[in-house]
N, C-alpha and C positions, 0 to 999 in steps of 0.2 A: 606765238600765235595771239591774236588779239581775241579780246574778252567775249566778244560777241562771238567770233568765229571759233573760238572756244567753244563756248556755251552750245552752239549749234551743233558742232561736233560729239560732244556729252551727251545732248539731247540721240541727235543720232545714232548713238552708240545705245543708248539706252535702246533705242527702240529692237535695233542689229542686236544689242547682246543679251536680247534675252536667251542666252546663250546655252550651250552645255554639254557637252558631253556628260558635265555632271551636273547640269542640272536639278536643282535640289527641289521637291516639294516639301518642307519640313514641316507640314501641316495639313491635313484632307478635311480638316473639322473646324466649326466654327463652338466654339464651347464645347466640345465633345459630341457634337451632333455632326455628322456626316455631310460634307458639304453635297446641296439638292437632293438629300433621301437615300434610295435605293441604287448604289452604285452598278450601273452596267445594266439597267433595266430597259424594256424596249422606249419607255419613255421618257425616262432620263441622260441626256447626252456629256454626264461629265466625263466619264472612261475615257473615250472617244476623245473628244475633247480635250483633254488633258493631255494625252497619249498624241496628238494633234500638236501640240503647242511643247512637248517634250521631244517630239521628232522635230519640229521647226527650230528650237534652241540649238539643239547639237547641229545643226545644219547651218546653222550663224557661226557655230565656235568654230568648226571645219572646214567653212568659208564653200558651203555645197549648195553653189546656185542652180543647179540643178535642180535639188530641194528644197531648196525656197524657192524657187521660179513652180513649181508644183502644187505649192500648197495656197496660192494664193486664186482668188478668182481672176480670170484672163480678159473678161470681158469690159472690161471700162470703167465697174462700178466700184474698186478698192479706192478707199483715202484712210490715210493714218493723219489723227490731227496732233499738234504738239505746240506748245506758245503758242495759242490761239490763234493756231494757222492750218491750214493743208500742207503737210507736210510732203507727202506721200502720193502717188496716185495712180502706182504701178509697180509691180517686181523687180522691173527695171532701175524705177528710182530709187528702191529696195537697194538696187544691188551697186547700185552706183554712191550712194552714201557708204555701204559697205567698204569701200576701196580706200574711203580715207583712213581706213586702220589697217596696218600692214598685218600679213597673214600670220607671224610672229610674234605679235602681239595676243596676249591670250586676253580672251571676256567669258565673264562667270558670269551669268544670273542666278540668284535663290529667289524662289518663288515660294510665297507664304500664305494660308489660308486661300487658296483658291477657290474662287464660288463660279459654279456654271447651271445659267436658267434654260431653261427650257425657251425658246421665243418663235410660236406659231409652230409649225410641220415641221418644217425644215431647219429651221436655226437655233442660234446660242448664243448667247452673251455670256463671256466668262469674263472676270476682274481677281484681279491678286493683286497684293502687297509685293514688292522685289526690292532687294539689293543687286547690284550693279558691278561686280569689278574689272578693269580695265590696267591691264600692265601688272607688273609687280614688283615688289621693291618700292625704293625709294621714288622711284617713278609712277606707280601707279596712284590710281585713286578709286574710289567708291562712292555710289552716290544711289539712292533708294525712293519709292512713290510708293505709286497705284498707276496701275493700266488696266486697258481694259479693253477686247478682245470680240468681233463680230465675229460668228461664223455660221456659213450653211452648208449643209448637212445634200449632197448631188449624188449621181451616178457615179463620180470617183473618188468619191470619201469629202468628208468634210475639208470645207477653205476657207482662209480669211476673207473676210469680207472687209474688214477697215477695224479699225482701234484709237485710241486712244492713250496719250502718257503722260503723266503728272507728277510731278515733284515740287515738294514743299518748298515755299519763299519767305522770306523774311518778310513782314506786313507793318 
């Protein structure tokens, strides 16, 4: 596979696997302070949220377009950006980047210190640290950022709205 088409596909997957069945959050605190306050409050939307992006990961490992065609807004306005592009700009493209990882292929995400804002009535900005793996053995590899995570808050639960994904570069 060439470097680029590599890379695209890494990025891709990073996006697709934030993955899980086991899905790890190995951290809800920032210093030992709770991430956004009072967990599960009418005004703070991390539970939700979390619980949002824990149902979306196991539905990437399980390959459940279903649930991810669900959790996403349907109306025109999702984009995922990645290398300073639009990567993304539907479920669809979601699910079609998806295909380049055979179902056999297993993806882990751990998710780390995750923070979720409050943004206006209806929405959310949540951002976390992750690690990344992809395959196992000798073939696999792993690869780790920050993303980060639009959602609003409808009549059938909270959806993404668009995100973003980043991974460190040599400079």
């Amino acid at each position: 596979m060439a470097p680029s088409r590599l890379r695209q596909g890494v990025l891709t997957a990073l996006f697709l696997a934030l993955s899980a069945s086991a899905c790890e959050r190995t951290d809800r605190s920032v210093d030992g302070v709770p991430v956004s306050g009072d967990q599960g409050s009418a005004t703070d939307p991390s539970t939700e949220v979390l619980a949002v992006l824990d149902r979306y990961l196991r539905a990437v490992e399980s390959r459940d377009s279903a649930t991810i065609r669900s959790l996403y807004v349907g109306d025109g306005r999702f984009v995922w950006i990645e290398d300073g592009m639009v990567r993304y700009r539907s479920a669809d493209d979601v699910l079609e980047g998806l295909t380049a990882f055979p179902v056999e292929m297993p993806m882990r995400t751990t998710l780390t210190n995750p923070v979720v804002v409050r943004v206006g009535d209806n929405g959310a900005h949540a951002h976390t640290e992750f690690t990344t793996s992809i395959g196992e053995g000798g073939s696999g590899f792993s690869f780790g950022g920050v993303m980060s995570f639009f959602l609003e808050s409808g009549p059938e639960g909270w959806r993404i709205v668009g995100g973003h994904v980043s991974s460190p570069r040599a400079r």
